[in-house]
C-alpha positions as CSV (number, residue, x, y, z in Angstrom):
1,X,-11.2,44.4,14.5
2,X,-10.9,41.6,12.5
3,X,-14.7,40.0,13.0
4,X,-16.0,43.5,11.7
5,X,-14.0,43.1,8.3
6,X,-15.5,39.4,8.4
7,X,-18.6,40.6,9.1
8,X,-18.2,43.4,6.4
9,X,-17.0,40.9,3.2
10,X,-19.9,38.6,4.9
11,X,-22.6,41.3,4.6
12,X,-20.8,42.5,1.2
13,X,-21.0,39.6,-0.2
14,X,-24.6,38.6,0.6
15,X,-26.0,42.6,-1.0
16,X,-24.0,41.5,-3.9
17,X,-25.5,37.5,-4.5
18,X,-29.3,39.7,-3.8
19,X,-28.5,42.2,-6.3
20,X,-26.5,39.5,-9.0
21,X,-30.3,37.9,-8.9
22,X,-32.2,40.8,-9.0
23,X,-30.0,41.9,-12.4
24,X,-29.8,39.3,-14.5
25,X,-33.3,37.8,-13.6
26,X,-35.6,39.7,-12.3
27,X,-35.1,43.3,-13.2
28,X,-36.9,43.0,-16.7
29,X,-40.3,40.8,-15.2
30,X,-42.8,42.9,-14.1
31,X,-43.0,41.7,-11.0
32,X,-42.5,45.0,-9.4
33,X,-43.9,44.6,-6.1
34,X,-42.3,41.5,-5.4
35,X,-38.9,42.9,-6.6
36,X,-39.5,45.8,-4.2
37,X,-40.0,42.7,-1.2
38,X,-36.9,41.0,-2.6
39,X,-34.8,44.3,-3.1
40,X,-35.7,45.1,1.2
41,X,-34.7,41.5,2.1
42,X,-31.7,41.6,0.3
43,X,-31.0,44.0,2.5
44,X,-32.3,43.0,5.7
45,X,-30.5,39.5,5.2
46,X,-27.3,40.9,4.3
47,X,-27.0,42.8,7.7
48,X,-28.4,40.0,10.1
49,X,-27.5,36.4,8.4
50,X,-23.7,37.3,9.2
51,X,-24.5,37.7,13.0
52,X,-26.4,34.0,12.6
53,X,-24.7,31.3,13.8
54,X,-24.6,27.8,14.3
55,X,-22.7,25.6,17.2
56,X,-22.1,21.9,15.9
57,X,-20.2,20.4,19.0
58,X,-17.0,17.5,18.4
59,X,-16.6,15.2,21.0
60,X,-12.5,14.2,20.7
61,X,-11.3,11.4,24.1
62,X,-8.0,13.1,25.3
63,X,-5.3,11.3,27.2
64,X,-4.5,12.0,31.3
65,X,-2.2,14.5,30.4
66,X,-3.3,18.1,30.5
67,X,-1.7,18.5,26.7
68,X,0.5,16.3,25.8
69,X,1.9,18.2,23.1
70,X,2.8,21.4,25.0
71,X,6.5,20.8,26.3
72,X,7.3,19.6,23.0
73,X,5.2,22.3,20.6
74,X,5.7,24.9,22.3
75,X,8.8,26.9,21.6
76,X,9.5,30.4,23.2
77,X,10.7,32.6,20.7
78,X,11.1,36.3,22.1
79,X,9.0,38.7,20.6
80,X,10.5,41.9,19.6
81,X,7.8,44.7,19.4
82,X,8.5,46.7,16.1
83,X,7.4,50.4,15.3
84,X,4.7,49.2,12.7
85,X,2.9,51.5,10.9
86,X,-0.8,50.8,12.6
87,X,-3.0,50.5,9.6
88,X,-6.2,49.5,11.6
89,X,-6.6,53.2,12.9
90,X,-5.7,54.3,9.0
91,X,-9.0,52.8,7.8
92,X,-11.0,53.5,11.1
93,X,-10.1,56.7,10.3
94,X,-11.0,57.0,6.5
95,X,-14.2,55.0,7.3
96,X,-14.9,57.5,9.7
97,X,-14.8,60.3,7.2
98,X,-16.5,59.0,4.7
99,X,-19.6,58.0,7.1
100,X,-19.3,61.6,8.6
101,X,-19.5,63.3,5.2
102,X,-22.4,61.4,3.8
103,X,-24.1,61.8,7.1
104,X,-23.7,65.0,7.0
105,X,-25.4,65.1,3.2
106,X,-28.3,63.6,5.0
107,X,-28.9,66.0,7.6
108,X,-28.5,68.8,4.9
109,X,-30.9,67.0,2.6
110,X,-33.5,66.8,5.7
111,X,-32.9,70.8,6.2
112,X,-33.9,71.7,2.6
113,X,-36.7,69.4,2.7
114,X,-37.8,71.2,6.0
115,X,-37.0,74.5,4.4
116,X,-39.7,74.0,1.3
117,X,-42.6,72.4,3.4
118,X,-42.3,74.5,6.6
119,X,-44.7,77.8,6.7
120,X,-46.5,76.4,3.5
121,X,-50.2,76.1,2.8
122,X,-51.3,72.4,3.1
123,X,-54.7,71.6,1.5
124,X,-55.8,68.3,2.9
125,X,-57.4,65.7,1.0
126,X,-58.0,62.3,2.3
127,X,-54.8,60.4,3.6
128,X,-52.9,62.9,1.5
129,X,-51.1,66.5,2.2
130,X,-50.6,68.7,-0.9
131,X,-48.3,71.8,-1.2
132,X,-48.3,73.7,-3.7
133,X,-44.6,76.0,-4.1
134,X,-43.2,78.6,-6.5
135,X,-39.8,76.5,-6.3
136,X,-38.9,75.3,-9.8
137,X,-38.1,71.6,-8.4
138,X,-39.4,68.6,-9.6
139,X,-43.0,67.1,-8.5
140,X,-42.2,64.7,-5.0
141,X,-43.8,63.2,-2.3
142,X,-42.8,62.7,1.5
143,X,-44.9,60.2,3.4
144,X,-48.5,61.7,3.0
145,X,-46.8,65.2,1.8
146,X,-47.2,65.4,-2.0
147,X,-45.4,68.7,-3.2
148,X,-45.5,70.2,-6.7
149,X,-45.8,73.8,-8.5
150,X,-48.4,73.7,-10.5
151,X,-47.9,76.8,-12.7
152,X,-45.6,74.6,-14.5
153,X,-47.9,72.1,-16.0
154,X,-51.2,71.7,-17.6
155,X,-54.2,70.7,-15.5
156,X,-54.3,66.9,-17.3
157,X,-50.5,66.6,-16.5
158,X,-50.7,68.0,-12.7
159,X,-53.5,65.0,-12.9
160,X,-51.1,62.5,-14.2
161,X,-48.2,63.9,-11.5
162,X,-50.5,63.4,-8.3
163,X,-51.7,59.9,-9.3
164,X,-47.8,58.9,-9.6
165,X,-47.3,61.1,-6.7
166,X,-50.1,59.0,-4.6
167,X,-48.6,55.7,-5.3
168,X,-45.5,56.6,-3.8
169,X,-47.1,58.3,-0.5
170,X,-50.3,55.4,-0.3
171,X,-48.0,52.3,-0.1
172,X,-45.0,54.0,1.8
173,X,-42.2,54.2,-0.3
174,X,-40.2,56.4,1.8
175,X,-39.6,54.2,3.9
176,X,-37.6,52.3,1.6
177,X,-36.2,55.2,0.1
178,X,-34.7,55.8,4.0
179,X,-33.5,52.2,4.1
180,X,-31.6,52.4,1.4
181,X,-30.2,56.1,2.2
182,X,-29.4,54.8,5.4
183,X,-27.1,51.7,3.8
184,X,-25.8,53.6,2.0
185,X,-24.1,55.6,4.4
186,X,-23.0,52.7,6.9
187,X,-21.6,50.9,3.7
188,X,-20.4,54.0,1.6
189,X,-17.2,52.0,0.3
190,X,-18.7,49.2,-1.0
191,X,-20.1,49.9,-4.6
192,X,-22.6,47.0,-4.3
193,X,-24.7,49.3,-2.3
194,X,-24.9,52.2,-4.4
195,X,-26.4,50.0,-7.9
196,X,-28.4,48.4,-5.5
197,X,-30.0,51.7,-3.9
198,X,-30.0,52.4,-7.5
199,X,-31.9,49.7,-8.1
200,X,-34.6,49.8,-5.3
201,X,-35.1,53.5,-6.6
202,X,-35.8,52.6,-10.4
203,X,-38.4,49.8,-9.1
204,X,-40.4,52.0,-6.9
205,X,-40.3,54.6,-10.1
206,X,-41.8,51.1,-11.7
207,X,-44.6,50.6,-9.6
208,X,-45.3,54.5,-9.3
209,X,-45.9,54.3,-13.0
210,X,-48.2,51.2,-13.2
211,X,-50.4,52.0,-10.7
212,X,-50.6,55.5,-11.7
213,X,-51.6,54.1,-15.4
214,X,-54.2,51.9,-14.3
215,X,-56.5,55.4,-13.5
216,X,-55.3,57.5,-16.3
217,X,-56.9,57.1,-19.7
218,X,-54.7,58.6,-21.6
219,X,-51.5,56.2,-21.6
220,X,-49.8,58.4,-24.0
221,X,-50.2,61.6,-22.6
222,X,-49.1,60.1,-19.4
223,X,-45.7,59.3,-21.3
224,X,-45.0,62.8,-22.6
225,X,-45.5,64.1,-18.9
226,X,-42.5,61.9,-18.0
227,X,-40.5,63.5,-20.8
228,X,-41.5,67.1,-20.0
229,X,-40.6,66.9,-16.0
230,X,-37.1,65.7,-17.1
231,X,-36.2,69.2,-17.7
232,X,-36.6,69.9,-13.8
233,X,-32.7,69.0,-12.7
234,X,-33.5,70.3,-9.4
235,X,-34.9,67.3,-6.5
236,X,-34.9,66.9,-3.2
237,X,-32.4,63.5,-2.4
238,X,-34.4,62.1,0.4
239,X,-38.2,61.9,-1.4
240,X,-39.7,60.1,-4.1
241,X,-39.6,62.7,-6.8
242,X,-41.8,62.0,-10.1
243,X,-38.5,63.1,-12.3
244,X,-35.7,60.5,-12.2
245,X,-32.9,59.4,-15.3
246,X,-33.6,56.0,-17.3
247,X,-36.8,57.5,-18.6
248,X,-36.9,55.5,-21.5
249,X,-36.4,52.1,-19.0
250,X,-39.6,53.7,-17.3
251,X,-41.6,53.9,-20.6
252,X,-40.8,50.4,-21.8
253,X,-41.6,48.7,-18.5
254,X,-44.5,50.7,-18.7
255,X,-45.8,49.0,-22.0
256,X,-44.5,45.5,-21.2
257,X,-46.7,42.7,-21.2
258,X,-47.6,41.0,-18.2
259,X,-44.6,38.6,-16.7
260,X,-46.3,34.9,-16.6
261,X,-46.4,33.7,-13.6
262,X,-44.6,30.7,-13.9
263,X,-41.1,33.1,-14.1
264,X,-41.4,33.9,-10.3
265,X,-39.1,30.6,-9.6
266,X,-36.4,33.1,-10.4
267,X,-37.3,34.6,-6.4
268,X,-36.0,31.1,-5.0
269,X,-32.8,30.8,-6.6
270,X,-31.8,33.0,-3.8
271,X,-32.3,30.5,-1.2
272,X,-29.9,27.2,-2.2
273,X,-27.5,30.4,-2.3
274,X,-28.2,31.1,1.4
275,X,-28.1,27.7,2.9
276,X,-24.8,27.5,1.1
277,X,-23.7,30.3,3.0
278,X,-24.7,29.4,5.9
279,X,-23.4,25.7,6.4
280,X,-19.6,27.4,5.1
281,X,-19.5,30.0,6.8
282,X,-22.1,30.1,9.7
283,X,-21.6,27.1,11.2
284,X,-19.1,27.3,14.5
285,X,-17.3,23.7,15.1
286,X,-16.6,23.4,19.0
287,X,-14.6,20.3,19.9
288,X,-15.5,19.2,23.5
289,X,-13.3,16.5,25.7
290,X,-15.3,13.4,26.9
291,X,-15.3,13.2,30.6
292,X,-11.8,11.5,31.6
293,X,-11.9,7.8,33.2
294,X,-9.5,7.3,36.1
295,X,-8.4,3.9,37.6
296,X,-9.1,3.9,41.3
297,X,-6.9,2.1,43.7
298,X,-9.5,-0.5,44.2
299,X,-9.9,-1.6,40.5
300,X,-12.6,0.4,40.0
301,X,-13.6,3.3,37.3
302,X,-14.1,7.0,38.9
303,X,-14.4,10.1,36.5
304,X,-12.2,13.1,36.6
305,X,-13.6,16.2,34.8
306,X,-11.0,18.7,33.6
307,X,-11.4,21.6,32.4
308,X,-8.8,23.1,30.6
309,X,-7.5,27.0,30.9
310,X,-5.3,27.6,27.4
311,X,-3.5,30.6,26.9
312,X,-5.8,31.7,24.1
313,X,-8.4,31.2,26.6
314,X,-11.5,34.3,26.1
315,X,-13.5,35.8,28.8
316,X,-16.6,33.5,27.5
317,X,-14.5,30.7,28.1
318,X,-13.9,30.8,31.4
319,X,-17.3,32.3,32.1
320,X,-18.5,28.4,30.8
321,X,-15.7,27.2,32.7
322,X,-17.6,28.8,35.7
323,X,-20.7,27.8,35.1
324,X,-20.1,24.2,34.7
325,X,-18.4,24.1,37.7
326,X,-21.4,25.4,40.0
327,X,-24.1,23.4,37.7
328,X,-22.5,20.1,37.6
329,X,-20.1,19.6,40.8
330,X,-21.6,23.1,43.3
331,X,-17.8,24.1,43.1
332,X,-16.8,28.0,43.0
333,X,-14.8,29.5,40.4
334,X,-13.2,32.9,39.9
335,X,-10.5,34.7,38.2
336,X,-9.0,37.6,38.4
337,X,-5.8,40.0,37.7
338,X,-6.4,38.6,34.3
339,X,-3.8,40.4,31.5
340,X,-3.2,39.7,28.2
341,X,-0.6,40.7,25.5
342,X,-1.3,42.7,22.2
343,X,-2.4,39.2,20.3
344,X,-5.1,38.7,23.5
345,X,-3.0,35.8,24.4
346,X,-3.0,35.6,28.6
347,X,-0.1,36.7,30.5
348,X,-1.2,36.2,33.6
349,X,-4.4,34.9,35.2
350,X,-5.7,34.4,39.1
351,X,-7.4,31.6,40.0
352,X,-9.7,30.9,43.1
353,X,-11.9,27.8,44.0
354,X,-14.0,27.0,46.7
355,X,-15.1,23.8,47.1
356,X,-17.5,23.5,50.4
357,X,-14.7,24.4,53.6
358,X,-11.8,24.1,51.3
359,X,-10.0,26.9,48.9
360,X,-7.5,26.7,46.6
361,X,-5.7,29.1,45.2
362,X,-3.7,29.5,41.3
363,X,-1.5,32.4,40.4
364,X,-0.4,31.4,36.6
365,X,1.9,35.1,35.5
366,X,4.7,35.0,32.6
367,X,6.5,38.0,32.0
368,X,8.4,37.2,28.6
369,X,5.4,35.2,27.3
370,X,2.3,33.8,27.5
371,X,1.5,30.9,30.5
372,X,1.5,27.3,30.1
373,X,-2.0,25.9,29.6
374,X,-3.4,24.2,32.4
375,X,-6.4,22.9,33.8
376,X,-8.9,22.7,36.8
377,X,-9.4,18.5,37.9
378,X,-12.6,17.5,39.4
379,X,-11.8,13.6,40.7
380,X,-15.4,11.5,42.3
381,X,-14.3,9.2,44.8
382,X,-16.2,6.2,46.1
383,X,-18.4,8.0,48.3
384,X,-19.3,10.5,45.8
385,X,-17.3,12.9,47.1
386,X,-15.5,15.8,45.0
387,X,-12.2,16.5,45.2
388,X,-10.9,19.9,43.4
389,X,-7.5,20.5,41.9
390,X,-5.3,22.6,39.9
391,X,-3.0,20.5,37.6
392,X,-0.4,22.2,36.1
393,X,1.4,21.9,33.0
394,X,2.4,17.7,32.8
395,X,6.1,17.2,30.8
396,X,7.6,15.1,33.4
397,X,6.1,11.8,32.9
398,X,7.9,9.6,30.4
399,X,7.7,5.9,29.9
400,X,11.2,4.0,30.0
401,X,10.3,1.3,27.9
402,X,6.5,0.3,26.8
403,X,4.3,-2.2,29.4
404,X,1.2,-3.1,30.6
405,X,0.0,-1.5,34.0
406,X,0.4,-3.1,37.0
407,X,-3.0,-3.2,38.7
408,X,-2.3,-2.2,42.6
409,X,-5.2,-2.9,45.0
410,X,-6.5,-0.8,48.0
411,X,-5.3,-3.3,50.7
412,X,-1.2,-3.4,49.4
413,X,-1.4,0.6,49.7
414,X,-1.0,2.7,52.6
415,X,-2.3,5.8,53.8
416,X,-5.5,5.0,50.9
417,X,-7.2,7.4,51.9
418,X,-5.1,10.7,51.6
419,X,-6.7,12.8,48.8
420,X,-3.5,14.7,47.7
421,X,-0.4,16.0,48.6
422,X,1.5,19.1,48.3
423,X,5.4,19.2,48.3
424,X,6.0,22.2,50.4
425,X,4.2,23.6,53.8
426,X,4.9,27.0,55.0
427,X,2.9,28.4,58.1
428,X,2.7,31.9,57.1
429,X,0.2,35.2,57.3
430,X,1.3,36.3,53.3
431,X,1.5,35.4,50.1
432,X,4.8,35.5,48.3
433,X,4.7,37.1,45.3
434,X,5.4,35.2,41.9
435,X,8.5,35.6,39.7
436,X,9.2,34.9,36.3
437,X,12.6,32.7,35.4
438,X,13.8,35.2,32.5
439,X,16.6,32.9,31.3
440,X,14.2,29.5,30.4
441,X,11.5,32.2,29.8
442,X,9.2,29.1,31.2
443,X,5.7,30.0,33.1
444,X,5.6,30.1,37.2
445,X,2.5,28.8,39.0
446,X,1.8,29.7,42.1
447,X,-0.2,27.5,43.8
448,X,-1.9,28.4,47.4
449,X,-4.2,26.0,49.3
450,X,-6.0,26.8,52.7
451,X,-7.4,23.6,54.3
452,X,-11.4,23.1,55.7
453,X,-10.1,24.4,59.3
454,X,-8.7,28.4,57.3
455,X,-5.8,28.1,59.7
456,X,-2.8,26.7,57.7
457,X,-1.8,28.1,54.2
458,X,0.3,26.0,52.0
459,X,1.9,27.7,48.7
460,X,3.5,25.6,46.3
461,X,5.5,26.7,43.4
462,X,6.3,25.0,40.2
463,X,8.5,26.3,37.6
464,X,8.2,22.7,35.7
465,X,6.4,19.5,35.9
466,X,3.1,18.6,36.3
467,X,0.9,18.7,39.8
468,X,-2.2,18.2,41.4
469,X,-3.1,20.6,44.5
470,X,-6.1,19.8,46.5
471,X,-6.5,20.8,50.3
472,X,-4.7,18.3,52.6
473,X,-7.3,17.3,55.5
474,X,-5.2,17.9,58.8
475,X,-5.7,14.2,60.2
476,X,-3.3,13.7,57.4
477,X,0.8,13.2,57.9
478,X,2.5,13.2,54.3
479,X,6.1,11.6,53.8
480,X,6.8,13.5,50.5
481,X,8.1,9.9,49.5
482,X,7.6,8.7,46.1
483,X,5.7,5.7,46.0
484,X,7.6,2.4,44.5
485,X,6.4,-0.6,43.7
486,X,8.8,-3.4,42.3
487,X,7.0,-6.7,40.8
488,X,3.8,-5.1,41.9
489,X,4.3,-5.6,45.5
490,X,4.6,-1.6,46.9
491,X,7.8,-1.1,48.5
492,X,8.0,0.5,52.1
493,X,8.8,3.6,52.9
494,X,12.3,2.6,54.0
495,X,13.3,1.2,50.9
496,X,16.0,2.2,49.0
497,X,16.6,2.1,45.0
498,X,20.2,1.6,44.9
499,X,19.4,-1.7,46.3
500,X,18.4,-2.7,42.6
501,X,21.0,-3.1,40.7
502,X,20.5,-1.8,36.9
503,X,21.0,-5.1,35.0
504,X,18.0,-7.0,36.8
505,X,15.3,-4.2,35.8
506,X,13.5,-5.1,32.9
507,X,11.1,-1.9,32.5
508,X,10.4,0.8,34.8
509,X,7.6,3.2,34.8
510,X,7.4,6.9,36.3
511,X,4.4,8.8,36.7
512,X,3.8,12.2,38.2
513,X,0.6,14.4,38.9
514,X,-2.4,13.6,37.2
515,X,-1.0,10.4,35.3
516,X,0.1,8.7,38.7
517,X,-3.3,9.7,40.7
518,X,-5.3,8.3,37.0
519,X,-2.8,4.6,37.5
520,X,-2.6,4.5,41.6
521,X,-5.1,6.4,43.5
522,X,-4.1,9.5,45.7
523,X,-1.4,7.4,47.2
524,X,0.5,8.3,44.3
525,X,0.2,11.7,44.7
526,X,3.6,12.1,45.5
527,X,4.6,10.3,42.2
528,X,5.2,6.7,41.7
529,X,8.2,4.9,40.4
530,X,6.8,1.0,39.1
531,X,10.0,-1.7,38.3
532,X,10.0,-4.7,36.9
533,X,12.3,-7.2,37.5
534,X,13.9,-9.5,35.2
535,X,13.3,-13.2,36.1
């Protein structure tokens, strides 16, 4: 609802800067067709330009965490849902009216219009159709219908009537006529659009007149027959009648000079006012995260892609997410049981990958808000393989004291080649469904992983702190130990970290997820804890 009241002060606004231009410069030049060009633009440009956009992409570097911000932005505040009066269906309602009454007029106008021409002689001549009623109406013309009673005028003013009246039908002016009718309707609030259907009537009256003059020899006479049909009140709305108000505008214009043409700069003033628009309010800034650069175990530089899934999230944004997926890594991507709250925040969200043999699995739901941002990690290893994973929301990972990383080779590392590692495996034929923690209000993910062989089903769940889940290859046996590394020699397995005693550390690191995967390879999958020792 909101982008059509944007696109509504847009479109406004854009009738109004046309019709500003059209007033205060061009309306007394004589430049009548080219007003009648500019007055149809105006129009045409006001309903499309606001529908024009522009994408101007931002490339911003992000750290390893999925948003390092979140734990300590985000504050869950619960939100009570007040009886508020709903004043978006009070105006779709009024506008609703409004359009439906003037409609209405329209079809009315069409009936009467029907009502005088149907069952009427027509007397053919040329391009044009001429009826001649009994109706005390003014003189108008309909496309190639030119209507009139002529026991109402003189045979030299009848002759000045149809030349006006030809004008109008020869060069089509009901069509703009219809245009304007028509804008008039779909914008019946705004009050720009009435002066300026005002306007495109008076300069079609304008041209009628010229054109009509250039054949008439008598200029005068021709002005006394626009006086006399002023005393027919009685038109038809939807035609180009010969009466119409502002006659004495009409018989100045009409014995105007010739503008010079030098003053028709005044038609580009418009367009500096256009490109103004459009690079303040057409142009839509993106901002794009660079590929992410992980440290392999071996020293080496491997990319991880992530692609992040934020609670404010829209349909097109995961349909990209999709898409770049399957174009640039030939991984599938799909969501589902997708809900969202009354500000289109997501509440819930399905997630299902399939990358080759392997399938994972995200079930991200919230009951008492919206979920925790997260993201979908594409890690390279050396042999160009791709290895998919969810990681979830990262608040876990803090930094004791400040250090450089220890750099860790492949050969002081065991098990280097494991890919990942979940904390929990459960042989079982169901999922279990997800719950919500009402008393920390805090987002649940769900995480289910089925490995190459589709025989074991692993589910992990994570109320808080951040993980990776990838499918575990079977020839794989995980510990679930932390991996330690003191003086940048890695512990074994055995080892115990009461055996330090508090006074000899100097710093110590701990990493989790995606941060100790970036720093030590998959063999820190299960999370790493680095010491260093005072001298």
């Amino acid at each position: 609802m909101e982008a059509v009241f944007i696109y509504i002060a847009k479109s406004s606004s854009l009738m109004l800067l046309f019709y500003c231009v059209y007033f205060f410069l061009l309306r007394k030049e004589t430049f009548f067709n080219s007003n009648r060009w500019f007055l149809l633009s105006g129009l045409i440009v006001s309903s499309i330009l606001p529908l024009v956009s522009y994408t101007k992409v931002i490339w911003i570097d992000t750290t390893n965490d999925l948003n390092t911000n979140i734990s300590t932005s985000l504050v869950n505040v619960s939100q009570e849902e007040a009886v508020d009066f709903n004043w978006t269906f009070l105006i779709l309602g009024l506008y609703a009216i409004g359009f439906l009454v003037f409609f209405i007029k329209l079809g009315i106008d069409f009936y009467s219009l029907n009502t005088i021409i149907k069952g009427k002689k027509v007397k053919q001549q040329a391009d044009f159709k001429f009826i001649d009623i009994n109706e005390n109406i003014a003189p108008f013309s309909y496309f190639e219908y030119i209507v009139y009673n002529s026991s109402l005028y003189t045979p030299s003013e009848l002759e000045n009537i149809i030349e006006h009246e030809k004008v109008h039908s020869d060069q089509n002016h009901t069509i703009d006529v219809l245009i304007s009718r028509a804008f008039s309707i779909i914008f019946w609030f705004n009050p720009i659009v009435w002066l300026y259907k005002k306007a495109i009537m008076q300069n079609l009256e304008f041209i009628a007149d010229k054109e009509a003059a250039k054949k008439i020899l008598d200029k005068k006479a021709y002005q006394y027959t626009l006086l006399k049909i002023t005393t027919h009140e009685t038109c038809v709305a939807i035609t180009n009648h010969f009466y119409q108000s502002l006659i004495k505008k009409r018989i100045v214009m009409l014995n105007k000079n010739q503008s010079k043409k030098r003053n028709s700069w005044k038609y580009y003033v418009v367009i500096p006012a256009l490109a103004a628009f459009v690079l303040l309010f057409q142009i839509e800034v993106i901002a794009k995260e660079r590929q992410q650069i992980l440290k392999a175990v071996s020293g080496d530089e491997k990319p991880v892609a992530i692609y992040k899934i934020k609670k404010n999230s829209s349909d097109a944004d995961l349909k990209e997410i999709k898409e770049k997926l399957k174009s640039i890594h030939n991984i599938d991507f799909e969501v589902s049981e997708i809900q969202r709250n009354s500000q289109n925040l997501l509440t819930a969200i399905r997630i299902d990958i399939k990358n080759g043999t392997e399938k994972s699995q995200s079930i991200q739901k919230s009951d008492n808000s919206t979920i925790n941002d997260f993201g979908i990690a594409v890690l390279t290893d050396e042999n160009g393989k791709k290895v998919v994973g969810i990681m979830t929301e990262d608040n876990a990972s803090k930094k004791v004291s400040s250090k450089d990383k220890v750099k860790v080779t492949a050969k002081t590392i065991e098990n280097k080649n494991i890919t990942t590692n979940t904390e929990t495996h459960v042989n079982t034929n169901s999922i279990t469904s997800t719950k919500t923690n009402s008393d920390t209000n805090t987002n649940i993910s769900t995480v289910v992983t089925t490995n190459k062989d589709n025989n074991v089903t692993t589910i992990t769940t994570t109320e808080n702190g951040p993980k990776i889940v990838i499918s575990t290859p079977n020839n794989v046996t995980l510990t679930g130990k932390k991996l330690i590394i003191v003086d940048g020699n890695v512990m074994p397995s055995n080892f115990n970290l009461e055996d330090i005693q508090p006074r000899d550390i100097k710093t110590m690191h701990i990493y989790k997820g995606i941060d100790a995967i970036a720093q030590f390879g998959e063999a820190g999958a299960n999370g790493v804890i680095e010491i260093e020792t005072r001298e």
